[in-house]
C-alpha positions as CSV (number, residue, x, y, z in Angstrom):
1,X,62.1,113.9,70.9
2,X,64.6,111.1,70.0
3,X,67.5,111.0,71.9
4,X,70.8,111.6,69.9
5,X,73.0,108.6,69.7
6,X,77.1,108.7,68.1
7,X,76.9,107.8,64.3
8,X,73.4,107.5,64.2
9,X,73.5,108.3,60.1
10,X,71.1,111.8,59.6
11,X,69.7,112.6,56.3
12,X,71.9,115.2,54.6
13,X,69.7,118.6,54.5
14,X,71.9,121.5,52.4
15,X,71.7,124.6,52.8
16,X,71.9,126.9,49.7
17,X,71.7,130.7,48.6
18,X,73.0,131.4,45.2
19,X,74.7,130.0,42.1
20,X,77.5,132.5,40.5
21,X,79.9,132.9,38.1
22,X,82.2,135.5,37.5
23,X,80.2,138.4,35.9
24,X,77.6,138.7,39.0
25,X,77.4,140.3,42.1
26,X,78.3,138.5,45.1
27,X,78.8,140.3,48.7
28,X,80.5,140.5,51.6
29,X,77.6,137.8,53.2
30,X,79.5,135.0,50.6
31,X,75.8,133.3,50.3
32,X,77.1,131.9,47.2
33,X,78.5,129.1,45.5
34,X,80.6,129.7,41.9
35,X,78.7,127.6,39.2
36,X,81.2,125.4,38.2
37,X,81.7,123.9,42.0
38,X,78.2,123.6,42.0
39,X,78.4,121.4,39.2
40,X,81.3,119.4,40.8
41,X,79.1,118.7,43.7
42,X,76.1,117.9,41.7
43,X,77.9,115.3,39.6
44,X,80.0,113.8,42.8
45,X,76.3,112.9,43.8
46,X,75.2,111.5,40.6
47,X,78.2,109.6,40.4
48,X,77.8,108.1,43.7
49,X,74.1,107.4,42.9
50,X,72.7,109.6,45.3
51,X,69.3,110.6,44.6
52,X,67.8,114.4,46.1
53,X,64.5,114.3,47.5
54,X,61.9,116.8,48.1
55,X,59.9,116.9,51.4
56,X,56.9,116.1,49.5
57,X,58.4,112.8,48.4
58,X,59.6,112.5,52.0
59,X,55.9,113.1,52.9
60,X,54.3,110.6,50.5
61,X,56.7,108.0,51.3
62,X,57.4,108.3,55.0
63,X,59.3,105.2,55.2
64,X,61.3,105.4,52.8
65,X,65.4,104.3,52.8
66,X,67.4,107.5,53.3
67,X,70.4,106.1,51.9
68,X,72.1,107.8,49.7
69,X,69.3,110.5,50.1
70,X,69.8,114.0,50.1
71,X,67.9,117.2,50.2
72,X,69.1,120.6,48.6
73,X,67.8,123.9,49.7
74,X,68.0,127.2,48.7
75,X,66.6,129.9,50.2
76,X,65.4,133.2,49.5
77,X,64.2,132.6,45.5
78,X,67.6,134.6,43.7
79,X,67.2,135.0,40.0
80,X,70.3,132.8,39.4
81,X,68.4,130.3,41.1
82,X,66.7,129.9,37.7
83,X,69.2,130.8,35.3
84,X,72.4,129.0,36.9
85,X,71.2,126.6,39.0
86,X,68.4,125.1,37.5
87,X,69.6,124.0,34.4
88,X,72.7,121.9,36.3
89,X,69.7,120.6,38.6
90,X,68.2,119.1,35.2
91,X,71.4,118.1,33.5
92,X,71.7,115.5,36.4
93,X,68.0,115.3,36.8
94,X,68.2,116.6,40.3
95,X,65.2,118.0,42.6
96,X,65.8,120.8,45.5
97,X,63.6,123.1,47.4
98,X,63.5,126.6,47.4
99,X,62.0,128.7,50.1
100,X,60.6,131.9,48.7
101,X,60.3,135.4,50.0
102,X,56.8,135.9,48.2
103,X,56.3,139.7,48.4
104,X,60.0,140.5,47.5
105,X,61.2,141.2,44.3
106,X,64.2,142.1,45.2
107,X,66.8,141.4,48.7
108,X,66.1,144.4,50.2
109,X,66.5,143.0,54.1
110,X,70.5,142.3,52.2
111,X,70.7,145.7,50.7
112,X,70.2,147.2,54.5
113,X,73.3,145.1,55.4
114,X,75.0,147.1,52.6
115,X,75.0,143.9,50.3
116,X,74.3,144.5,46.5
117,X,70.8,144.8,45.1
118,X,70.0,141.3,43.8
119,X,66.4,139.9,42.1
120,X,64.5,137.3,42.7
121,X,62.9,135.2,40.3
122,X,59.9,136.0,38.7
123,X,56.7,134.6,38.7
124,X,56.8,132.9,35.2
125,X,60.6,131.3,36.8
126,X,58.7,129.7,39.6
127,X,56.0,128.5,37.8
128,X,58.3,126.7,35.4
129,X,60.4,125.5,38.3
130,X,57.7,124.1,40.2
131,X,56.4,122.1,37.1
132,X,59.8,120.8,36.6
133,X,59.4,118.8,40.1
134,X,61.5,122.0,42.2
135,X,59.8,122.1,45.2
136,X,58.0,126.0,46.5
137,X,58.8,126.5,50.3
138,X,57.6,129.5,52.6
139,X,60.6,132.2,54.1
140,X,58.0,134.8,54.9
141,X,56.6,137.2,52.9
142,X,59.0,140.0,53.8
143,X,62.4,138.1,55.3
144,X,61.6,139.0,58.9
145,X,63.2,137.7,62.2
146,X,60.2,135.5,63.3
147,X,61.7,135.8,66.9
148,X,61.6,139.1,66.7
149,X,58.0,139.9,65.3
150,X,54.6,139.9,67.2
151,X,52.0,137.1,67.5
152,X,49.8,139.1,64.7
153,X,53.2,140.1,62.7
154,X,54.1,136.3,62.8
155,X,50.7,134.9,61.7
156,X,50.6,136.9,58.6
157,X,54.1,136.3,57.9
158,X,53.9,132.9,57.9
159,X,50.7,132.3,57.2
160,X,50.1,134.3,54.4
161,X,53.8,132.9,52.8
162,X,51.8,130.0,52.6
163,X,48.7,130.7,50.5
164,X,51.2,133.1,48.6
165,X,53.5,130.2,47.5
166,X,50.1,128.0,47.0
167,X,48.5,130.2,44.7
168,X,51.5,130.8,42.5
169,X,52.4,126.7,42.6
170,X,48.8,125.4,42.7
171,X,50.3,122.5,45.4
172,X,50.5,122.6,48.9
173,X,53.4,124.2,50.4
174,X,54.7,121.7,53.2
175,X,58.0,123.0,54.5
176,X,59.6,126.8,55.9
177,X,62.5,128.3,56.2
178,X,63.0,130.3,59.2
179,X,65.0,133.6,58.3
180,X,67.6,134.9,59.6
181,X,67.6,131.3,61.8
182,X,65.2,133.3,64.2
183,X,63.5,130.4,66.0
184,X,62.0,130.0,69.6
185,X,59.2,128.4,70.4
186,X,56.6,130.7,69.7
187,X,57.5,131.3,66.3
188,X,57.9,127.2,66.2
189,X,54.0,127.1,67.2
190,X,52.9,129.4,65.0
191,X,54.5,127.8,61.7
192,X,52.6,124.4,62.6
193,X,49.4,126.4,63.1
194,X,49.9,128.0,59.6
195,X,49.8,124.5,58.1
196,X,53.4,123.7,57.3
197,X,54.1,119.9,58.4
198,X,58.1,120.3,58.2
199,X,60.6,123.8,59.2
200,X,64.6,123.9,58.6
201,X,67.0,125.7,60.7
202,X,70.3,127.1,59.9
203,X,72.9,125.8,62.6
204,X,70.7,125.0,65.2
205,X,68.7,122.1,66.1
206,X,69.3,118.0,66.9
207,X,71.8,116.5,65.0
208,X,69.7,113.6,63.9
209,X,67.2,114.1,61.2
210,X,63.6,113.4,62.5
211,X,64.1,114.4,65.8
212,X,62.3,118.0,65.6
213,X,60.6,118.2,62.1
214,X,59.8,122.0,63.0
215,X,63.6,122.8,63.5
216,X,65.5,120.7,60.9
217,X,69.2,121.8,61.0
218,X,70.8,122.4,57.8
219,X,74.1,121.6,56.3
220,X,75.5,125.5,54.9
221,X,77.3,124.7,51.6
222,X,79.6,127.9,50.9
223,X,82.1,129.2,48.3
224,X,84.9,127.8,50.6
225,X,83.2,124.3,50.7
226,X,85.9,121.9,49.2
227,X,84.7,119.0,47.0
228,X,86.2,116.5,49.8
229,X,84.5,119.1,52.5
230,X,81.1,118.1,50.4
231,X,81.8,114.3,50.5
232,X,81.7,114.9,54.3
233,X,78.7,117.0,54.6
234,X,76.7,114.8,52.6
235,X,77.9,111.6,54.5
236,X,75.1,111.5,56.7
237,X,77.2,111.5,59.7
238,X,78.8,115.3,58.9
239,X,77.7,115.9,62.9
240,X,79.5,112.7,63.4
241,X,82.9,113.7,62.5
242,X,84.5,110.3,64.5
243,X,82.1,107.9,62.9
244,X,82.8,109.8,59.0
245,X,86.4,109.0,59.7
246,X,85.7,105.7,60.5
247,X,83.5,104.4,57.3
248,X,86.5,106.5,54.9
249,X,88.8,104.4,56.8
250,X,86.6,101.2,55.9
251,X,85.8,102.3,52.9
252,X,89.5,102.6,52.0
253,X,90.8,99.2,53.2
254,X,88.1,97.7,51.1
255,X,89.5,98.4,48.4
């Protein structure tokens, strides 16, 4: 592993659940974002020039500049993830990953954590998404704690997410999702022996992207995220909260 330097610049990996407007659901969890923020932020990169990547692209193209790069996530496969978020995604001609629950058609590990009954997309939705260029990631078939499960429990968890999301998608499914940010070792080990080649975090992991492609750490993007909060956390040095400071501050006298 690479050692972590100050202002090393670290590829901006968000973290998304849901787009919402007003008429939905949303719990107590706040795993959402309102629509029209997610818009803001979308444009903000667009206007920028940022360009969002998938880790396929990333695989492909290894040595690619991560300037002005970005990767947006969203786990767990929500309904609105089709009919809120994906047509904003196309408006700015945007790519993101989503990390599906494949044997869940509804958030049942939420509704036991007294959270409202939401759906998840539906086959047809996927299929059109992953046409589109939206990248299919494995969370498990059933939205288990991976730390929490057995070595067989594990395997056809992860496993089996796998060939789920690469039947539906007909392309190989590269990256996972650990849920519930259950991660040790074992469960680490057993996602690389299921085939994935990448695996995100939550909160956890080494700042600097590249440094453990089995435990990526995620940026969380919430409905409390400000528009100049998301400047920051897609900076690429959001860990690096001296260094940020210090290209705004350059950035400013520039002008």
């Amino acid at each position: 592993m690479k050692k972590e330097q100050e202002g090393v610049y670290s590829l901006p990996v968000l973290l998304y659940h849901r787009v919402v407007n007003k008429e939905m659901p949303r719990g107590n969890h706040k795993i959402h974002v309102w629509e029209k923020d997610f818009d803001a932020q979308m444009n903000y990169l667009k206007t920028e020039g940022f360009e969002t990547i998938t880790f396929a692209q990333l695989h492909d193209n290894p040595k690619m500049d991560l300037n002005k790069k970005v990767i947006i996530t969203f786990d767990d496969g929500y309904e609105d993830n089709y009919t809120l978020m994906f047509p904003i995604l196309k408006k700015y001609g945007f790519k993101a990953v989503i990390y599906l629950v494949t044997h869940a058609d509804h958030n049942a590990w939420g509704v036991k954590e007294g959270e409202p009954k939401l759906k998840m997309m539906t086959e047809s939705m996927k299929e059109a998404m992953s046409r589109y260029g939206i990248e299919m990631g494995g969370h498990t078939r059933s939205h288990v704690d991976l730390s929490k499960c057995t070595e067989k429990e594990r395997r056809e968890e992860i496993k089996g997410c796998r060939e789920d999301v690469e039947r539906l998608t007909g392309k190989k499914a590269l990256s996972f999702a650990y849920p519930f940010g259950g991660i040790n070792e074992e469960v680490k080990k057993a996602t690389r022996d299921a085939g994935f080649l990448y695996a995100v975090s939550t909160s956890t992991g080494p700042k600097e992207f590249g440094a453990d492609m089995f435990q990526i750490r995620r940026i969380e993007v919430t409905p409390r995220t400000t528009l100049r909060s998301f400047k920051n956390k897609v900076s690429g040095f959001y860990f690096y909260p001296t260094t940020f400071l210090q290209k705004l501050l350059s950035s400013k006298q520039a002008k």
